[in-house]
C-alpha positions as CSV (number, residue, x, y, z in Angstrom):
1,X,27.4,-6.8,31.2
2,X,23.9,-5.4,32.1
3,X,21.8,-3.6,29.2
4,X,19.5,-0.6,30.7
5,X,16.3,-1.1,30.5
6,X,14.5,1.2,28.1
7,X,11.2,1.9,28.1
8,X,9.5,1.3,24.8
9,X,7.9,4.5,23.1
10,X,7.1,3.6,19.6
11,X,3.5,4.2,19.3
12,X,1.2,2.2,17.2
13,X,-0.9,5.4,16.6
14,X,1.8,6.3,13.6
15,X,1.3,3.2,12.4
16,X,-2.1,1.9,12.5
17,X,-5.0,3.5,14.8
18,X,-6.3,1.5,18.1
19,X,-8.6,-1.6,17.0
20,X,-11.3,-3.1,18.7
21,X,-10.1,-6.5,20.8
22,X,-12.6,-8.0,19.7
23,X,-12.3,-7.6,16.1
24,X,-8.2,-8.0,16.2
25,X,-8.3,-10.7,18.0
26,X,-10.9,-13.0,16.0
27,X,-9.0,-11.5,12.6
28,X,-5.3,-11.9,13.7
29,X,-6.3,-15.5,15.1
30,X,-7.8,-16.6,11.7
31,X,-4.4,-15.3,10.1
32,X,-1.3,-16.6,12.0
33,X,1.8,-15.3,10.7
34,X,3.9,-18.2,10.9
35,X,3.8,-19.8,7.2
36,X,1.0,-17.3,6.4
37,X,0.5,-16.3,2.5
38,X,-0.5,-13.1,0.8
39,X,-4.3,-13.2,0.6
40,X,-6.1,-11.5,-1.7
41,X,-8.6,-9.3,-0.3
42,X,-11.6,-10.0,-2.5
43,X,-11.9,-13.3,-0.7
44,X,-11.7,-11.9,2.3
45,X,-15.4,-11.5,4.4
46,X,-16.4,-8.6,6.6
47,X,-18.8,-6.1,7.2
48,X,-16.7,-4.4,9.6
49,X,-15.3,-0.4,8.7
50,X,-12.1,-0.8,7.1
51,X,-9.6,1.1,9.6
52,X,-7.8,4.0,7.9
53,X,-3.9,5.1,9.0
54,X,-1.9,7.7,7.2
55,X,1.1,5.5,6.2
56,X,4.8,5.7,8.2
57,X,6.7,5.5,5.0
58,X,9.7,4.2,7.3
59,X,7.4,2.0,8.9
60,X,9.6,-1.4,6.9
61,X,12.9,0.2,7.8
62,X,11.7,0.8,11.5
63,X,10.5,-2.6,11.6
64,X,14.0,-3.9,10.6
65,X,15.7,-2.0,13.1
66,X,13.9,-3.2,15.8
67,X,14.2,-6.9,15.0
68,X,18.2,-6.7,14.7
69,X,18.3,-4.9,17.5
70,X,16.6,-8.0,19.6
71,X,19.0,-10.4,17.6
72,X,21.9,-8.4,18.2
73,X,21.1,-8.4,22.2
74,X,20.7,-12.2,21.9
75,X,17.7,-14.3,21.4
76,X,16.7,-18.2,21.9
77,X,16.7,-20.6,19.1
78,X,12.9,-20.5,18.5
79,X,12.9,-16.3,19.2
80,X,15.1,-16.5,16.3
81,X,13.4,-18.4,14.2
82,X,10.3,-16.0,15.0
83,X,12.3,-13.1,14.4
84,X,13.1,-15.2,11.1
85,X,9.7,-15.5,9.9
86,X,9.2,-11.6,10.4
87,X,11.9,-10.4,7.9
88,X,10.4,-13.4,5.8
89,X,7.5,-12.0,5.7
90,X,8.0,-8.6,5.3
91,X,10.5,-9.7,2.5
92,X,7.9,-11.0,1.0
93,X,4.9,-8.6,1.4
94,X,6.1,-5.5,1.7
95,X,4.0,-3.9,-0.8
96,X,1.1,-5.4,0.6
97,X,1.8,-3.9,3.9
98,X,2.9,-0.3,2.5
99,X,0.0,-0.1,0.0
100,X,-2.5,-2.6,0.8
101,X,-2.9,-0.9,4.2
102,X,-4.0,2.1,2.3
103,X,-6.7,0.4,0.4
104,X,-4.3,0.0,-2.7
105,X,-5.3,-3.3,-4.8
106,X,-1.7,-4.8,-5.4
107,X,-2.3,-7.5,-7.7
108,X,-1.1,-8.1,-11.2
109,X,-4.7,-7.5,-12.6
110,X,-4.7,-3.9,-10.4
111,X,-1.1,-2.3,-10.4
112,X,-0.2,0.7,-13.0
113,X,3.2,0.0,-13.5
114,X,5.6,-3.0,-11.5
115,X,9.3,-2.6,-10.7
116,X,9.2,0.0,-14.1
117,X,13.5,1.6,-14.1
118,X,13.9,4.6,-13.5
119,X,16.4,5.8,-15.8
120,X,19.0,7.7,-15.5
121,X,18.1,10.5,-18.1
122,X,14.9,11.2,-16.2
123,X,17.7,12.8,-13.6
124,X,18.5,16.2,-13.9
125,X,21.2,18.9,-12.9
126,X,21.0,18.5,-8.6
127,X,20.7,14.4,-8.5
128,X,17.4,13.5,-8.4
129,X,14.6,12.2,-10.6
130,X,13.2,15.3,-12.5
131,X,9.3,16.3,-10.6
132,X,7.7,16.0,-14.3
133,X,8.9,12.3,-14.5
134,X,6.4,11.7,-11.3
135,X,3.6,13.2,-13.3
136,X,4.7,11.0,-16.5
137,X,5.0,7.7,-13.8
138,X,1.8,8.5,-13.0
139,X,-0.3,9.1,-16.3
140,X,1.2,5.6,-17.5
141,X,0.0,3.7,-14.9
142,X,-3.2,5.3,-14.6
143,X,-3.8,4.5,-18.1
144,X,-2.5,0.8,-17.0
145,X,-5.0,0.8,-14.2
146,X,-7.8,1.4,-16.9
147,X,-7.2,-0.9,-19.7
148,X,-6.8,-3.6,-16.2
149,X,-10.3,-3.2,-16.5
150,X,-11.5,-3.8,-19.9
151,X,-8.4,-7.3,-20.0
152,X,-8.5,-8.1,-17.0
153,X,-11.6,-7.8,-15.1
154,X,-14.9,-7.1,-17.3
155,X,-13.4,-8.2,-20.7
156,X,-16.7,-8.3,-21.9
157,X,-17.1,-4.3,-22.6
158,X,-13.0,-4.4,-23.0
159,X,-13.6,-1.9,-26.2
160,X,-15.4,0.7,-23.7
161,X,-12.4,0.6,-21.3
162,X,-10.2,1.3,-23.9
163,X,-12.1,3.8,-25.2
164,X,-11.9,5.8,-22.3
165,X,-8.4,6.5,-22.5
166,X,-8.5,7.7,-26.2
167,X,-10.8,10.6,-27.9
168,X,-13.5,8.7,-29.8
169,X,-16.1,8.4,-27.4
170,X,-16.1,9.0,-23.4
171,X,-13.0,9.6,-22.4
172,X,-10.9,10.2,-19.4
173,X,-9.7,13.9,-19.0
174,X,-7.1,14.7,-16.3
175,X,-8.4,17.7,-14.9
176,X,-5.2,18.4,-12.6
177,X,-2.7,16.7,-10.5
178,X,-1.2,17.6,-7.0
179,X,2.6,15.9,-6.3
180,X,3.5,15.3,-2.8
181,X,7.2,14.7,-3.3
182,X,8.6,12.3,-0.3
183,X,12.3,12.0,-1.0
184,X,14.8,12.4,-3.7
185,X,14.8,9.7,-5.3
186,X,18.0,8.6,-7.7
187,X,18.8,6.1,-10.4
188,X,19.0,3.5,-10.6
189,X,15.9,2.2,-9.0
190,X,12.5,0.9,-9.9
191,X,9.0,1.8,-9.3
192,X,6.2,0.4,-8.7
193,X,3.1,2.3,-9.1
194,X,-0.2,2.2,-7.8
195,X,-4.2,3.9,-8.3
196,X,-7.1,3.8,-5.9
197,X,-10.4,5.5,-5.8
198,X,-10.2,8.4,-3.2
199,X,-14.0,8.3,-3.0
200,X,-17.1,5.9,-3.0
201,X,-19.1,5.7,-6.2
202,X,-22.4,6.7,-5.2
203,X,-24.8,3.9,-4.8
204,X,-27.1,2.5,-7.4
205,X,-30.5,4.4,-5.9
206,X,-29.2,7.5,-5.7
207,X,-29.8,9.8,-8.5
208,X,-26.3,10.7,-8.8
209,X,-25.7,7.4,-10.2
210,X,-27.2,9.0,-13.3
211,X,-24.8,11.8,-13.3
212,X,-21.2,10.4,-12.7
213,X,-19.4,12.6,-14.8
214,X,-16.0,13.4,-12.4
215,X,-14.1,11.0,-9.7
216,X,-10.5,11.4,-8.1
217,X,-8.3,8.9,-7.7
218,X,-5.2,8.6,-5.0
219,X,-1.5,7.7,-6.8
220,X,1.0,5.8,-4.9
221,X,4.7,5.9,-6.3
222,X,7.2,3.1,-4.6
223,X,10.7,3.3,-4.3
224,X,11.8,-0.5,-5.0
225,X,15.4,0.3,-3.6
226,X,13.8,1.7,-0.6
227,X,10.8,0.1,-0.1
228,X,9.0,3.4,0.9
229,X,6.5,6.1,-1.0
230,X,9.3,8.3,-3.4
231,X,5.7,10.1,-4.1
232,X,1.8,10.5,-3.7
233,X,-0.2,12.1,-5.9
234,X,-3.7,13.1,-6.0
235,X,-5.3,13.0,-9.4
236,X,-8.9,15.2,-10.6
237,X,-10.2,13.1,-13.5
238,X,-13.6,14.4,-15.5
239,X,-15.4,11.8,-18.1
240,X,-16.0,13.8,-21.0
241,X,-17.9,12.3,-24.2
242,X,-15.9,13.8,-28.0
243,X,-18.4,12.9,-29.7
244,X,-21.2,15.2,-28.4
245,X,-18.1,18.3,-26.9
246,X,-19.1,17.8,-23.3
247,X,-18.8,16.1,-19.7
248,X,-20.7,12.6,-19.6
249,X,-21.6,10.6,-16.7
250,X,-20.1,6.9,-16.8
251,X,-21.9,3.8,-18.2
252,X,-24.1,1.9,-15.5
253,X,-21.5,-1.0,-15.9
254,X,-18.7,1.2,-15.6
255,X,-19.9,2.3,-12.5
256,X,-20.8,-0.9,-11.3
257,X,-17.3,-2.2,-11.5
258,X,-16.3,1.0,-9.5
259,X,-18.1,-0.1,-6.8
260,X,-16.8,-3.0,-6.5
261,X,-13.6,-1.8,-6.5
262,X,-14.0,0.3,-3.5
263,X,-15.6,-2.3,-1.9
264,X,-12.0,-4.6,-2.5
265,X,-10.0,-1.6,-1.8
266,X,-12.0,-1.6,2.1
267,X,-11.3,-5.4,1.9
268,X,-7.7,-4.4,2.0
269,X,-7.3,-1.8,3.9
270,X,-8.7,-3.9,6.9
271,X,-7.1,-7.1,6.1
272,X,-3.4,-5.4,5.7
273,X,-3.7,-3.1,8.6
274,X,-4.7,-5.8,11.0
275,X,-1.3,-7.7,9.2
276,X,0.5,-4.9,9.9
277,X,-0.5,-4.7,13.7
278,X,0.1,-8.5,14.1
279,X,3.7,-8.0,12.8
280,X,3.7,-4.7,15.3
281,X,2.9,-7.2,17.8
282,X,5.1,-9.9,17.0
283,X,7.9,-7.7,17.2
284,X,7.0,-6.3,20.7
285,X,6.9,-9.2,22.0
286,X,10.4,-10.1,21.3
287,X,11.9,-6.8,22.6
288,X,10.3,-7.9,25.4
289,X,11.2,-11.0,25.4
290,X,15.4,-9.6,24.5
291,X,16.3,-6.6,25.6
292,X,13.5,-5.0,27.0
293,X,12.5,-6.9,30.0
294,X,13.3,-6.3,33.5
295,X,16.3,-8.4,33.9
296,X,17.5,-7.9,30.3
297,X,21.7,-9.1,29.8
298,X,22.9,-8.9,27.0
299,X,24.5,-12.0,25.3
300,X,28.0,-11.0,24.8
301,X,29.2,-14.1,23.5
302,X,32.7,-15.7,24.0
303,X,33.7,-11.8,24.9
304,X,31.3,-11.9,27.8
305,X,33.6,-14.3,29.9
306,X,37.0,-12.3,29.6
């Protein structure tokens, strides 16, 4: 039996936008994804922009798809064992790939909350998670992402981090919160949840350094069941000092480690997007390798000789 020949119209423009061959090809060289590990991006060296994509929250399911669909058409042994290291690695990274594309920092010293339940009394009356509970996952990790940075990263001013999430000194104030809502999501699942700065801290020179006093941070909420954004959230956040009844600009040292912090977050966003686009690539080349080729038959098995 002869499978049509269908011509391929997924574009990588949902995914990731076009890359310089130059850059993809000496990143994705460095960074074969046979037996590759998860890297984390502060070791990773580059002075190129950090490419930016607005995420395909089916982009993992999508993926999937199109792998089983060159298994099911029939593969060789080492296409399989290509296809294998794929879903291995996507198994395995997933997060990475979803967030880390975006700039999110996904390691243990970073994340909000990890693989938190979602219970089923934070459902209500048509099935799905209450909205509030999005702004409650939220707050909790964002007051996880600041005390990451007083115990996990600068431990030495760890009493001014935590300070800034009570009312004794400067303190964070959420100023408001906008909810993009991506699906209903149900228990029971978990979530993992994730913060970023939205904008670069302005640099040491300029006199707005001096004056730091407001800074808005980008939320991501993940579905564990479905490996996809259940929300996004974009958060308006003013320093403001109790002690004197008004807005305060940040600590020098504060700020310092803010900087860095963007500059990991464009670490990531380059180094996952190009992993992304290698996986993109991978997978291209077995549908055209399977099923879409020009003299593509489908491997019907024992059923193809009746």
């Amino acid at each position: 039996m002869t499978a049509s020949r269908v011509p391929w119209r997924q574009s990588l423009y949902h995914f990731c936008p076009p890359l310089s061959s130059r850059s993809s090809a000496r990143l994705i060289s460095t960074t074969p994804l046979h037996g590759s590990k998860a890297v984390d991006p502060s070791h990773i060296q580059s002075d190129e922009p950090a490419p930016y994509r607005e995420i395909d929250s089916r982009w993992l399911s999508t993926i999937k798809k199109r792998v089983a669909k060159c298994v099911t058409f029939g593969l060789q042994p080492h296409q399989s064992k290509q296809a294998g290291d794929v879903l291995q690695i996507i198994a395995r990274d997933w997060r990475q790939l979803v967030a880390g594309s975006e700039g999110f920092l996904t390691g243990g010293d970073r994340r909000g909350l990890f693989c938190h339940n979602v219970v089923w009394g934070e459902m209500h009356i048509p099935g799905h998670v209450n909205n509030v509970a999005y702004v409650r996952y939220a707050e909790t990790a964002r007051v996880n992402w600041t005390r990451n940075f007083g115990t996990h990263i600068d431990p030495v001013h760890k009493q001014q981090w935590l300070e800034l999430i009570g009312s004794t000194a400067i303190g964070l104030i959420l100023k408001s919160i906008k909810v993009d809502y991506k699906f209903p999501m149900t228990s029971p699942d978990k979530i993992t949840v994730y913060h970023k700065l939205s904008n670069p801290p302005p640099p040491i020179s300029s006199a707005a350094s001096t004056s730091y006093s407001a800074f808005h941070l980008d939320v991501l909420i993940l579905s564990e069941a479905r490996q996809r954004p259940a929300a996004r959230c974009y958060e308006d956040i003013v320093t403001y000092d109790y002690r004197i009844g008004r807005k305060a600009g940040l600590p020098g040292f504060m700020l310092d480690q803010f900087r860095h912090t963007w500059e990991l977050q464009e670490r990531s966003k380059r180094h996952w997007s190009l992993r992304a686009q290698e996986i993109e690539d991978r997978v291209r080349e077995l549908e055209m390798a399977s099923w879409d080729r020009e003299d593509a038959v489908e491997d019907m098995g024992s059923a193809g000789g009746r």
